[in-house]
C-alpha positions as a Markdown table, in Angstrom:
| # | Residue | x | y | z |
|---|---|---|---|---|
| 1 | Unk | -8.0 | 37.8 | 33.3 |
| 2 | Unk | -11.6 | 37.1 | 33.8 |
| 3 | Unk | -11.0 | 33.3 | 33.4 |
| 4 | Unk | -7.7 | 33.2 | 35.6 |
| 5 | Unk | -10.1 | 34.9 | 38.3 |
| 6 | Unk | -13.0 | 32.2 | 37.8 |
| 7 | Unk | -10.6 | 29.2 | 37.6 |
| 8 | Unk | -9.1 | 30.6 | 41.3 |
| 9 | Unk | -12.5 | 30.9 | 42.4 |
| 10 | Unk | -13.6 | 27.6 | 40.9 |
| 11 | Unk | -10.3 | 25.8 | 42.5 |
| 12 | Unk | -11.2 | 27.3 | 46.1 |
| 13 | Unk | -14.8 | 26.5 | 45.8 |
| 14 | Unk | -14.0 | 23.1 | 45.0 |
| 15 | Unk | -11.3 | 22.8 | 48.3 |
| 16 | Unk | -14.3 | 23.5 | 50.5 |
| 17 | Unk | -16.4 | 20.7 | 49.4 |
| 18 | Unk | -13.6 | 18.7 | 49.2 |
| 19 | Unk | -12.8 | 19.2 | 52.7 |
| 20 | Unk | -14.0 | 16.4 | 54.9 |
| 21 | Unk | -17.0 | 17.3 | 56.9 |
| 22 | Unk | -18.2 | 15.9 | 60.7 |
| 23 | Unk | -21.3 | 16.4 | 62.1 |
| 24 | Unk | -22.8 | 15.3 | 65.6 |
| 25 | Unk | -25.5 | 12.9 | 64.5 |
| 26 | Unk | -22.7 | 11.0 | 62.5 |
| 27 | Unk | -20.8 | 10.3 | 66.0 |
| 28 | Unk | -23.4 | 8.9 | 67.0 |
| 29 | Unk | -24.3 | 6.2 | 64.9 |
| 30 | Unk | -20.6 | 5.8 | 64.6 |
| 31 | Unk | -20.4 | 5.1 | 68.4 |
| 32 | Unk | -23.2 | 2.7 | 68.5 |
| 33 | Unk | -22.1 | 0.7 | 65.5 |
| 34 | Unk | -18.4 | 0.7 | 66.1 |
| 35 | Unk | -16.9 | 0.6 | 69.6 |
| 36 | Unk | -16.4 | -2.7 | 70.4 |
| 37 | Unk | -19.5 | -3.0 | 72.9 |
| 38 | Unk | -21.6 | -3.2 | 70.1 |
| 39 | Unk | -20.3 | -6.2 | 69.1 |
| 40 | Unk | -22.0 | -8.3 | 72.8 |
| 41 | Unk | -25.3 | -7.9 | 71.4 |
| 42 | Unk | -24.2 | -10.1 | 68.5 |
| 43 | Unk | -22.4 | -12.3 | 70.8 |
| 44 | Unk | -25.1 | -12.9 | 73.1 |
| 45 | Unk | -27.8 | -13.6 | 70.3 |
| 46 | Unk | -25.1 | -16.7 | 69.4 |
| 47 | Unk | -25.0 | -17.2 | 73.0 |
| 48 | Unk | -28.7 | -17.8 | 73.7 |
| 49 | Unk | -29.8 | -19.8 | 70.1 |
| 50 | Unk | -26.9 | -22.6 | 71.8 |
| 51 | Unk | -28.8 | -22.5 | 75.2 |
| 52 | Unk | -32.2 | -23.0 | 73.5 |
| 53 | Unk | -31.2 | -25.6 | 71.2 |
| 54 | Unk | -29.9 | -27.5 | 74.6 |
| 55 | Unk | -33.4 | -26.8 | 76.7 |
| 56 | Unk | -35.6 | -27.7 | 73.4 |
| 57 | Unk | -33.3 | -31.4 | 73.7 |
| 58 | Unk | -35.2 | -31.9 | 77.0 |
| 59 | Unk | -38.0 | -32.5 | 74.6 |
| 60 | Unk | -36.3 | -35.3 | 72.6 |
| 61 | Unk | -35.8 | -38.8 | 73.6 |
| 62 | Unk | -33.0 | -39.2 | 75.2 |
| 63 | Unk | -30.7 | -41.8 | 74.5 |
| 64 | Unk | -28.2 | -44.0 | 77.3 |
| 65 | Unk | -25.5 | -46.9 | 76.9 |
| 66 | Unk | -23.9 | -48.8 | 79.8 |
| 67 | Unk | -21.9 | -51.9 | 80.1 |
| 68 | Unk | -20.8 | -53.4 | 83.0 |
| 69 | Unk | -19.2 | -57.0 | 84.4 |
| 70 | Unk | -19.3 | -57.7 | 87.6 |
| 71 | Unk | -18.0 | -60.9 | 89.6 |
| 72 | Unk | -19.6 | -61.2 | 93.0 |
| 73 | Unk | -18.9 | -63.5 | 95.9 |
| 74 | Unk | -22.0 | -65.3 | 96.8 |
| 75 | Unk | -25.0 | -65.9 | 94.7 |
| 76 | Unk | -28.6 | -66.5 | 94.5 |
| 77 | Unk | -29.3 | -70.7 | 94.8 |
| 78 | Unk | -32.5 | -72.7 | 94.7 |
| 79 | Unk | -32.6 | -75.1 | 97.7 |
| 80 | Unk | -34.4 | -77.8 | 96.3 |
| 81 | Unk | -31.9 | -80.9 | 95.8 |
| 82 | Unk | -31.3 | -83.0 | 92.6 |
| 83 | Unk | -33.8 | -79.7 | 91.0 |
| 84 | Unk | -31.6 | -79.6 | 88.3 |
| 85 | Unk | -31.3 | -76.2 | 87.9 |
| 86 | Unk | -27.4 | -74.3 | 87.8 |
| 87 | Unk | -26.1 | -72.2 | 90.1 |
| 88 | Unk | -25.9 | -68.6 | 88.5 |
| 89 | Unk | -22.3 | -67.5 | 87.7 |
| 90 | Unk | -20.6 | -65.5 | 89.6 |
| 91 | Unk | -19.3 | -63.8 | 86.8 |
| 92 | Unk | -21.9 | -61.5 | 85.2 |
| 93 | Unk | -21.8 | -59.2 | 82.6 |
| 94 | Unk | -24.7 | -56.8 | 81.2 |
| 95 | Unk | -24.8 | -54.4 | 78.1 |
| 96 | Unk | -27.8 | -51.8 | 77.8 |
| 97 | Unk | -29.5 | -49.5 | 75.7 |
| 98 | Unk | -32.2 | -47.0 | 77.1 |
| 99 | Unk | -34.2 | -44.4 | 75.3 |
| 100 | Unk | -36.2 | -42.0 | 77.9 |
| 101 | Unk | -39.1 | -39.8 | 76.3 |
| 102 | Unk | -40.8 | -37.0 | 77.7 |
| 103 | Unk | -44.5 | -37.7 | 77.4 |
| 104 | Unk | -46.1 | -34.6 | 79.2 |
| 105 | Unk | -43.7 | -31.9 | 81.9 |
| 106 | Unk | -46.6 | -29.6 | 82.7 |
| 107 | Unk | -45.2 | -26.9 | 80.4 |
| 108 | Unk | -41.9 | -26.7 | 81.8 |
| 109 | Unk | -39.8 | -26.6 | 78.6 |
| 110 | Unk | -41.7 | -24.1 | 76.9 |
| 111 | Unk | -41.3 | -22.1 | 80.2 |
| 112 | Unk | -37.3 | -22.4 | 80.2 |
| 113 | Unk | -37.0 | -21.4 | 76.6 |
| 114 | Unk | -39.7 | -17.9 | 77.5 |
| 115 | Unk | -37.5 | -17.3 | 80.2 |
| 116 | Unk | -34.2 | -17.6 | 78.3 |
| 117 | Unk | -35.5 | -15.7 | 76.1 |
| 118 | Unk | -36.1 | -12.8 | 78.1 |
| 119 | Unk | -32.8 | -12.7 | 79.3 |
| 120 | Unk | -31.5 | -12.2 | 75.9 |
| 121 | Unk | -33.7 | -8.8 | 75.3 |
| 122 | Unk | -32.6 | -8.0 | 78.8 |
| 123 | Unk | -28.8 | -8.2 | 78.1 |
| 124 | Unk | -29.1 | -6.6 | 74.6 |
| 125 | Unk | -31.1 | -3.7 | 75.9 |
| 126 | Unk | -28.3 | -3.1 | 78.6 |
| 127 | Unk | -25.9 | -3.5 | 76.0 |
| 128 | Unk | -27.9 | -0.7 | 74.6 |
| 129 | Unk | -28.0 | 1.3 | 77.4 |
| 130 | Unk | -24.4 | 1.2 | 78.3 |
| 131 | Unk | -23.8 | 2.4 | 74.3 |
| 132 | Unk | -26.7 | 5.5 | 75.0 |
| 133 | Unk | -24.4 | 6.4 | 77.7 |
| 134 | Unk | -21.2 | 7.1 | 75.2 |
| 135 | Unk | -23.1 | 9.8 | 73.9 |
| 136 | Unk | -22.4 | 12.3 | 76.3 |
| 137 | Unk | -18.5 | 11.4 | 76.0 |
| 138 | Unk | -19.3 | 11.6 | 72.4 |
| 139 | Unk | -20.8 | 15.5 | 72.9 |
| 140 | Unk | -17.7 | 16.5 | 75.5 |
| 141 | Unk | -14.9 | 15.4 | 72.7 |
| 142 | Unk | -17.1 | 17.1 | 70.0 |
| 143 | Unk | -18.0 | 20.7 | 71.1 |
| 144 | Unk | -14.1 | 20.5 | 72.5 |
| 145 | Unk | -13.0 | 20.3 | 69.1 |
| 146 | Unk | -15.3 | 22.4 | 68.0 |
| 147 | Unk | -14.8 | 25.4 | 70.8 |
| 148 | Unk | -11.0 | 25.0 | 69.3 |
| 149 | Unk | -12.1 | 25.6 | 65.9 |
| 150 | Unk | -13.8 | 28.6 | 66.9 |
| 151 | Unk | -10.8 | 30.2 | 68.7 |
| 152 | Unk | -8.9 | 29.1 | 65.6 |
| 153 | Unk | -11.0 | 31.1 | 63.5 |
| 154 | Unk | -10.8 | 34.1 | 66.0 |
| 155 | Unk | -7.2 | 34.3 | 66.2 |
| 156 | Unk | -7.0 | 34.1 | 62.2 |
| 157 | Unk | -9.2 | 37.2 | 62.5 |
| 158 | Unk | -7.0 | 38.5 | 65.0 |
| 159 | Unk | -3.8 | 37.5 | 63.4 |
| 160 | Unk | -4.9 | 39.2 | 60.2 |
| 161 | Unk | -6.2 | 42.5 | 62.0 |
| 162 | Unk | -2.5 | 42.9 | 63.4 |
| 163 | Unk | -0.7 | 42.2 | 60.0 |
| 164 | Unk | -3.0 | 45.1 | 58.1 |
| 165 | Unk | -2.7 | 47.4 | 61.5 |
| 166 | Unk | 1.7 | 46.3 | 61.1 |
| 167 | Unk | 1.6 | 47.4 | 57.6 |
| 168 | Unk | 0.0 | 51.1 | 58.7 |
| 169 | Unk | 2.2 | 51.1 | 61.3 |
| 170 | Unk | 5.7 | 50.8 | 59.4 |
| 171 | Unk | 3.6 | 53.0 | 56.7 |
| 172 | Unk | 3.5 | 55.6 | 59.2 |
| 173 | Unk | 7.3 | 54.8 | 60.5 |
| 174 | Unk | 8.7 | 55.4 | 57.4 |
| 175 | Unk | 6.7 | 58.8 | 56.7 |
| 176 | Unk | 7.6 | 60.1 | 60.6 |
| 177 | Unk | 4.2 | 60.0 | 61.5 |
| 178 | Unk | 5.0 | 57.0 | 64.4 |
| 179 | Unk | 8.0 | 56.3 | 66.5 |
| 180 | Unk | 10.4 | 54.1 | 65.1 |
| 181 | Unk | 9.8 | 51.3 | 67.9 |
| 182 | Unk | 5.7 | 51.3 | 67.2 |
| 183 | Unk | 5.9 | 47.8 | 64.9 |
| 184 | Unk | 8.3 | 45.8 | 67.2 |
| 185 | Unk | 4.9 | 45.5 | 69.9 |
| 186 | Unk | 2.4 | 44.3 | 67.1 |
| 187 | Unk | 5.3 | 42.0 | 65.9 |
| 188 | Unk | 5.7 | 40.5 | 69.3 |
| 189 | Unk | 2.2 | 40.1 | 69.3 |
| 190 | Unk | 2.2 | 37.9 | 66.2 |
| 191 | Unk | 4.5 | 36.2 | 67.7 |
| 192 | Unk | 2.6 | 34.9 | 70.7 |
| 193 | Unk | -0.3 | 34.7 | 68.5 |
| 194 | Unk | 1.6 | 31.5 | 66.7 |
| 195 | Unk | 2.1 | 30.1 | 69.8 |
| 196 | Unk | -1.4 | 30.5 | 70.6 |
| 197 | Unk | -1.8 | 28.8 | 67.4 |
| 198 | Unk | 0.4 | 26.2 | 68.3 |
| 199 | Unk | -1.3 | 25.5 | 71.1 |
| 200 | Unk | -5.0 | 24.7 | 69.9 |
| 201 | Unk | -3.3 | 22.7 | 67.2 |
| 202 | Unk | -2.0 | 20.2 | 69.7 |
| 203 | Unk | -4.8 | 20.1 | 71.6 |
| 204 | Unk | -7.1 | 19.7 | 68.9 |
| 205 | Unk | -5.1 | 17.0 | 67.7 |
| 206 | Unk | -5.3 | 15.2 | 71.1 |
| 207 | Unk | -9.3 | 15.8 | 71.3 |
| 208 | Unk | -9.7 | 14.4 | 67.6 |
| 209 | Unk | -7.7 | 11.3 | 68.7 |
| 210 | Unk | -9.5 | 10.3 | 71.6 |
| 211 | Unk | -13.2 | 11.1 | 69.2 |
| 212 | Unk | -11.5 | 8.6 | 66.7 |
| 213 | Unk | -10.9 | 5.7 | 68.9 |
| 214 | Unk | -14.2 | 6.5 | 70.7 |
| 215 | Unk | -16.1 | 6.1 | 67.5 |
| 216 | Unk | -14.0 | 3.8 | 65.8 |
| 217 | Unk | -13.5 | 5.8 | 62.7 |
| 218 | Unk | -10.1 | 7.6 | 61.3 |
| 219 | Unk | -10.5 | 11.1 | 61.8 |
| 220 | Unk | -7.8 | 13.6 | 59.9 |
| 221 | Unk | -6.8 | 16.7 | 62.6 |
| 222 | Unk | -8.3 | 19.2 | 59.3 |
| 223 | Unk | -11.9 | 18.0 | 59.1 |
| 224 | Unk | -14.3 | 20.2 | 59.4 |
| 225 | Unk | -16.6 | 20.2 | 62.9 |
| 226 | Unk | -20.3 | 21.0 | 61.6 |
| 227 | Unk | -22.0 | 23.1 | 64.7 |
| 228 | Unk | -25.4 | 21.4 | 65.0 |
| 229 | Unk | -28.2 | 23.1 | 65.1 |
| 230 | Unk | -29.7 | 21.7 | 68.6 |
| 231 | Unk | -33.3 | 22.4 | 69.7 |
| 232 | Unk | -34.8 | 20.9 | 72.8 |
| 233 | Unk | -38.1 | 20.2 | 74.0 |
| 234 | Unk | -39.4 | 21.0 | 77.6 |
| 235 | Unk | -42.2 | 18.7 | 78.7 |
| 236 | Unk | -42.4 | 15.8 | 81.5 |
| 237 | Unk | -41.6 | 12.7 | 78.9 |
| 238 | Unk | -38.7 | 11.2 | 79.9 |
| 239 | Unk | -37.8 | 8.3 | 76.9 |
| 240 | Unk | -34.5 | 6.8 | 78.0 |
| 241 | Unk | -33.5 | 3.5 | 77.1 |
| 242 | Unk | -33.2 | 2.6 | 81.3 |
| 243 | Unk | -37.0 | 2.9 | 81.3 |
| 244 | Unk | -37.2 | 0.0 | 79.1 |
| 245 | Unk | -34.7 | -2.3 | 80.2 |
| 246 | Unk | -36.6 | -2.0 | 83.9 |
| 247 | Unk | -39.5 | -3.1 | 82.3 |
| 248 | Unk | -37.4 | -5.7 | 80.5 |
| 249 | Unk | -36.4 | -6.9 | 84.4 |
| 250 | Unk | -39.8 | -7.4 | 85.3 |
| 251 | Unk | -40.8 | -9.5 | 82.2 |
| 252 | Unk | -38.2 | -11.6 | 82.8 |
| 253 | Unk | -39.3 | -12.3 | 86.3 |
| 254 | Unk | -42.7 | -13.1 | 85.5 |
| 255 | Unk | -41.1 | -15.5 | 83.4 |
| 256 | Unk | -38.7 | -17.1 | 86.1 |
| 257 | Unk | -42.1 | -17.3 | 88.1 |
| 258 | Unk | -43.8 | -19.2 | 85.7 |
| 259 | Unk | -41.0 | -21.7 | 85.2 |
| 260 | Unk | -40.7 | -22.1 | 88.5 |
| 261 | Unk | -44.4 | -22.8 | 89.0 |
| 262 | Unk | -43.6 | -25.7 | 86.6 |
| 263 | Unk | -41.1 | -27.2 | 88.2 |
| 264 | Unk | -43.2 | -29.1 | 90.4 |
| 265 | Unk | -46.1 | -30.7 | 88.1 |
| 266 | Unk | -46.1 | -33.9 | 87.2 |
| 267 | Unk | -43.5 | -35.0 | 84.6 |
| 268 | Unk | -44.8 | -38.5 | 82.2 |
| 269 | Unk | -41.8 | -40.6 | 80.9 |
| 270 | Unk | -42.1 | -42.9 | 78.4 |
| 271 | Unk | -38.9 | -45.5 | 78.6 |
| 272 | Unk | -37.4 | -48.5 | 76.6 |
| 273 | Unk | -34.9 | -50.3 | 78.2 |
| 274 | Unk | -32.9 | -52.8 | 75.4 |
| 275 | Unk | -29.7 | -55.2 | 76.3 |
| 276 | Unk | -27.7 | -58.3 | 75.8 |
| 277 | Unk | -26.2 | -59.9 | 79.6 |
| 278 | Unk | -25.5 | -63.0 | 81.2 |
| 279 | Unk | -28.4 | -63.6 | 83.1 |
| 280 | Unk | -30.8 | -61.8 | 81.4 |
| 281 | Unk | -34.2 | -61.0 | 82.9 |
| 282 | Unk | -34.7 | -64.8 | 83.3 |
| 283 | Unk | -32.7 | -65.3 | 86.5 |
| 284 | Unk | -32.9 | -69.2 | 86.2 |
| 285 | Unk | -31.3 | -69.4 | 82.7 |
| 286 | Unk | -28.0 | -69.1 | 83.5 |
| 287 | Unk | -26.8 | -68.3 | 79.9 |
| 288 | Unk | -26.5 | -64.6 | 77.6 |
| 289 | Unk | -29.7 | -63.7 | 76.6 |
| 290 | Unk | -31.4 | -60.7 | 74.9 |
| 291 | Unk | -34.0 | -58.6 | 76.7 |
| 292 | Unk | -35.7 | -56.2 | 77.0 |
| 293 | Unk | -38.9 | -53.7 | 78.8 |
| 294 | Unk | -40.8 | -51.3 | 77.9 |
| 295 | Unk | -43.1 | -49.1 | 79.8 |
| 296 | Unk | -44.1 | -45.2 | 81.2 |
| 297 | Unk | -43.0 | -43.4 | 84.4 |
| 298 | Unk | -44.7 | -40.8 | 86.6 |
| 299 | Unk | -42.3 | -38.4 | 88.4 |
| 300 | Unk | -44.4 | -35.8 | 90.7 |
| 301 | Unk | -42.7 | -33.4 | 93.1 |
| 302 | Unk | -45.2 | -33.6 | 95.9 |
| 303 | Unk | -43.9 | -31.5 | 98.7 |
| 304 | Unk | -40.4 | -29.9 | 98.5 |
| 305 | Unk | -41.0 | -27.7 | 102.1 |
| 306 | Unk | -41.8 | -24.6 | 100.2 |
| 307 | Unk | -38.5 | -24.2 | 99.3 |
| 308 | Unk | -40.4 | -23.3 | 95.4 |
| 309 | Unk | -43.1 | -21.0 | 96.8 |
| 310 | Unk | -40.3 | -19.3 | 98.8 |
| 311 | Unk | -38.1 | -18.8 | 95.1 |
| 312 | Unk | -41.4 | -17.2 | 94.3 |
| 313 | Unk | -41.7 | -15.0 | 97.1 |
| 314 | Unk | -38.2 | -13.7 | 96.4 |
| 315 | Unk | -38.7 | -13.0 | 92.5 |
| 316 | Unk | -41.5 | -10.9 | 93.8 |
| 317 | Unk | -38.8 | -8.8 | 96.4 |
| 318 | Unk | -37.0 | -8.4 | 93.2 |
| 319 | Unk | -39.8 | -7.0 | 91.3 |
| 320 | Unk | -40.6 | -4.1 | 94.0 |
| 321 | Unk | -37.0 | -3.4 | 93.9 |
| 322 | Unk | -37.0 | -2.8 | 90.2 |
| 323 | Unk | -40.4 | -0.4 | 90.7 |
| 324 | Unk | -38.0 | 1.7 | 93.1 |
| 325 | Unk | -35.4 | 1.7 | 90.6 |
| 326 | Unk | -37.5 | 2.8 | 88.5 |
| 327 | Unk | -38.6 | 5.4 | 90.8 |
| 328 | Unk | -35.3 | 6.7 | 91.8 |
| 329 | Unk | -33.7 | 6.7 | 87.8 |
| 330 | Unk | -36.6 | 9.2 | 87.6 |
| 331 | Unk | -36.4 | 11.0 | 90.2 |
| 332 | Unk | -32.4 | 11.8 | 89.5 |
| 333 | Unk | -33.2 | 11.7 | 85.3 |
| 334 | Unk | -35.6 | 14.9 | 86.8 |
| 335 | Unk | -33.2 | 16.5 | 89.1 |
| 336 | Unk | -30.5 | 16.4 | 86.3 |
| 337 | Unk | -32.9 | 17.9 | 83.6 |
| 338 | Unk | -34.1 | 21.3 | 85.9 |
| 339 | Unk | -30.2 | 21.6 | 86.5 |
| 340 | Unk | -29.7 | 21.5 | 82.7 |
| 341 | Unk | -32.5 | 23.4 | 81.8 |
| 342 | Unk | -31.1 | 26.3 | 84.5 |
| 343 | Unk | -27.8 | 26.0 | 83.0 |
| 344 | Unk | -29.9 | 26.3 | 79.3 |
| 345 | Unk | -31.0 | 29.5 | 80.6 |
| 346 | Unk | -27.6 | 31.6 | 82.4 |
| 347 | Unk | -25.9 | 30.6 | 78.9 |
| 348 | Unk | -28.6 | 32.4 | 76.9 |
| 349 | Unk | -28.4 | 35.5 | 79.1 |
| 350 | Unk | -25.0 | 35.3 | 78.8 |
| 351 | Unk | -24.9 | 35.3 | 75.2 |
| 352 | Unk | -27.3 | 38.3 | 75.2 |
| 353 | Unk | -24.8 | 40.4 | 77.4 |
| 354 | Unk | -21.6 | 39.2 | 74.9 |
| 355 | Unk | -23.3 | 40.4 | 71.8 |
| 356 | Unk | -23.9 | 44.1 | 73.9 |
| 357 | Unk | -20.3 | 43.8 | 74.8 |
| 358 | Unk | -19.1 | 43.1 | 71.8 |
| 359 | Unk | -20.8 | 46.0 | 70.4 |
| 360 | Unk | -19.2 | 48.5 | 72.8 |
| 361 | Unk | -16.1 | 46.8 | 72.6 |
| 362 | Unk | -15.5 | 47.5 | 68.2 |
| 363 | Unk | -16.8 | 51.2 | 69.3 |
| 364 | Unk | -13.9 | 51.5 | 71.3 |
| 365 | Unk | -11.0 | 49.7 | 69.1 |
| 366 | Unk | -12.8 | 51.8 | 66.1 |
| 367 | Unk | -11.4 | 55.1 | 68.0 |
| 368 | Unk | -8.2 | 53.3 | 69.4 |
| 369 | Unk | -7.2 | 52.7 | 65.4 |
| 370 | Unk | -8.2 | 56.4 | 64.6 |
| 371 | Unk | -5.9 | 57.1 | 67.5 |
| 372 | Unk | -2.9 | 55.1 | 66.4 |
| 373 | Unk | -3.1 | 56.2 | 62.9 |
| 374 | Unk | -2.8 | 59.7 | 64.3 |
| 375 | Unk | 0.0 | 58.9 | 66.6 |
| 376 | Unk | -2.0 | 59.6 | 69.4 |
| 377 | Unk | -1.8 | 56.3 | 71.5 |
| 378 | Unk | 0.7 | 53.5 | 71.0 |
| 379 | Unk | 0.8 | 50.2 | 69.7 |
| 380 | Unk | 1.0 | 48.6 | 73.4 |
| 381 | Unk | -2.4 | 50.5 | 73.6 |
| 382 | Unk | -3.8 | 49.2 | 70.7 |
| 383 | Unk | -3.4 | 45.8 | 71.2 |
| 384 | Unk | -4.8 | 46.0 | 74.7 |
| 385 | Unk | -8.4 | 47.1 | 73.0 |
| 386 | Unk | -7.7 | 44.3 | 70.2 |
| 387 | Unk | -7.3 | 42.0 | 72.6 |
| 388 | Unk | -10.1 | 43.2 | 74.9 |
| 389 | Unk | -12.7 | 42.8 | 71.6 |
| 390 | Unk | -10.6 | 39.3 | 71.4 |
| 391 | Unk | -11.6 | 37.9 | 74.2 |
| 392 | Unk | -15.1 | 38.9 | 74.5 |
| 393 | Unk | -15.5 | 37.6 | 71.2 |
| 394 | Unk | -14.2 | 34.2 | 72.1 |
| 395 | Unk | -16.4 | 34.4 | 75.5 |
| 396 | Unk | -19.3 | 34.5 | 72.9 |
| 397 | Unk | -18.5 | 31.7 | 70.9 |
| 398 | Unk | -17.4 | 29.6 | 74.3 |
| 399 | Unk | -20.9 | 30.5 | 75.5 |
| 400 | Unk | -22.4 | 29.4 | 72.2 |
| 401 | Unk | -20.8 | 26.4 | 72.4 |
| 402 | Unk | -21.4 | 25.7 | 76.2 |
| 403 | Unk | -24.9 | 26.2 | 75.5 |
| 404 | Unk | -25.0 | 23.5 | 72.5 |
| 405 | Unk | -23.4 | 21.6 | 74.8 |
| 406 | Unk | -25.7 | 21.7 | 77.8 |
| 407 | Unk | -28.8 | 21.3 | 75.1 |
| 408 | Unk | -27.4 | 18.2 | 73.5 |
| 409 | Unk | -26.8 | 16.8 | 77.0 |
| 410 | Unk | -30.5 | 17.9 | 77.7 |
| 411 | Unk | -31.4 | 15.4 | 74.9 |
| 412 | Unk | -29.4 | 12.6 | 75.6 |
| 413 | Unk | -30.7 | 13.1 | 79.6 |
| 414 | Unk | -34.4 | 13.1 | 78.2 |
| 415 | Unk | -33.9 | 10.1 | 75.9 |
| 416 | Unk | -34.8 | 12.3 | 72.5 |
């Protein structure tokens, strides 16, 4: 017998580790790994090693082919009679090769690829952001599911309480103590109690969906909700990922200023210029020749009416407006947190007046089961203080959860 009775208990033991297990922190990472968001910062990495590799080309020589024939209706003559020299042909044909090296551009390509390159961290840390922000969708699905898993457990309670109390009651029937009708009102109670049941199942089901596709993981409708243990932290830092990607904004101005400072300086070219025409550089020699100069270039952007000083002017604009978003994100990020930390603190007095309740309520459904035993009150009397201790019980566990709610909301608003 002893060994039937551990093997049971071994069995059971076993089905509760066995059961699959969820906790909050596990959403999470799920979220940020696996909705398909996550998947841009990837993208845009690809994105911006293609538009480096073509800026860095402005660095290379660059290499130019053209052909052309031409036939033209006058040409150039030398008027000097019985000179001997041909008229050219009005025909003319020309192929070319040119290679164009940068010599010296005043910095600008290293200032395009700084610039691209802070474009990148800005659009991955928005990426960021905009995953940071699934958390709180994350933490409405989650204490759903698992404010349904505590009413589940609270009707089991409930359900069982009834079946003991129905099995007194017909006791009593059969022994005259009760009127024959006194188990038909905790039956009907049963009853609704299934549908209750019913109820939560589906909507659980629904909740647990929505959590899967959210965090791009298969989630059976029997795991197990863990309720996290949440603690928060009152004190004026405010760590959100917004912060950074604002300061992310203003680095990648002061890099579109510096580029655009460059655009102006002086740019050296270096230039070969190879090809095989009739006439050739020798316009006398009317006959295909091969040619060919060599040489450098100074291109310099003297005066362009302001038009660069006034880019400038405007990437400065930008950057006061990304100190007032930076003020205002802030200044709501605060707003948000009091309201939160309010809401922190009705819950908990809340919670302190359930537990009171709750107590006063078991007094009273102690006495109403005396009282039904003795065929003092009815069944319909009964249930009303069951159900009484019922609710008050499931307004504790709601407030629990609420509270776990609003505190894990805290953190996300606070950026811990």
């Amino acid at each position: 017998m002893r060994r039937i009775t551990s093997f049971i208990f071994l069995s059971l033991s076993l089905g509760v580790f066995a059961q699959e297990q969820l906790t909050l922190d596990e959403c999470y990472q799920l979220v940020t790994i696996n909705y398909p968001l996550a998947q841009q910062s990837g993208l845009l990495e690809k994105q911006n090693a293609i538009e480096l590799e073509v800026i860095g080309a402005e660095a290379l020589p660059q290499l130019n082919f053209s052909a052309q024939a031409t036939y033209q209706s006058d040409v150039i003559e030398i008027p000097i009679p019985n000179a001997g020299i041909e008229p050219l042909n009005k025909d003319q044909y020309r192929a070319t090769v040119s290679v164009n090296q940068l010599i010296y551009g005043g910095g600008q390509v290293n200032a395009a690829l700084n610039a691209k390159s802070s474009v990148l961290k800005t659009q991955q840390k928005q990426v960021e952001v905009n995953l940071y922000q699934l958390k709180k969708q994350v933490n409405q699905l989650y204490f759903s599911v698992l404010l349904l898993q505590e009413k589940d457990n609270l009707l089991n309670s409930k359900k069982e309480q009834l079946q003991a109390k129905l099995k007194e009651v017909k006791s009593g029937i059969e022994n005259g103590m009760l009127l024959p009708t006194s188990d038909k009102t905790l039956e009907a109670e049963l009853l609704k109690i299934n549908q209750q049941f019913l109820e939560i199942d589906l909507n659980k089901t629904t909740l647990i969906e929505n959590l899967s596709l959210l965090i791009g993981k298969t989630l059976s409708t029997k795991v197990h909700f863990q309720d996290p243990l949440i603690t928060t932290v009152s004190n004026s830092i405010i760590s959100r990922p917004e912060l950074d990607l604002f300061q992310l904004k203003k680095e990648e101005i002061k890099n579109s200023e510096q580029l655009l400072s460059k655009q102006n300086s002086p740019k050296l070219i270096g230039f070969a210029n190879g090809g095989y025409g009739n006439p050739g550089l020798n316009m006398l020699d009317n006959s295909f020749q091969a040619f060919y100069t060599v040489g450098v270039k100074l291109n310099w952007k003297v005066f362009d009416w302001n038009a660069n000083k006034k880019k400038r002017e405007s990437l400065a604009i930008n950057k006061d407006i990304i100190d007032n978003e930076t003020v205002l994100f802030e200044l709501n990020t605060t707003m948000e947190l009091n309201q939160q930390q309010s809401e922190i603190e009705k819950l908990s007095g809340f919670i302190a007046s359930d537990l009171e309740i709750i107590q006063l309520r078991k007094e009273v459904l102690q006495s109403a089961e005396s009282q039904l035993r003795n065929g003092v009150i009815t069944s319909s009397a009964y249930i009303t203080e069951l159900t009484n201790l019922y609710e008050d019980q499931n307004n504790l566990s709601a407030h629990k959860i609420q509270l776990s709610l609003v505190k894990a909301n805290y953190n996300i608003t606070k950026g811990q």
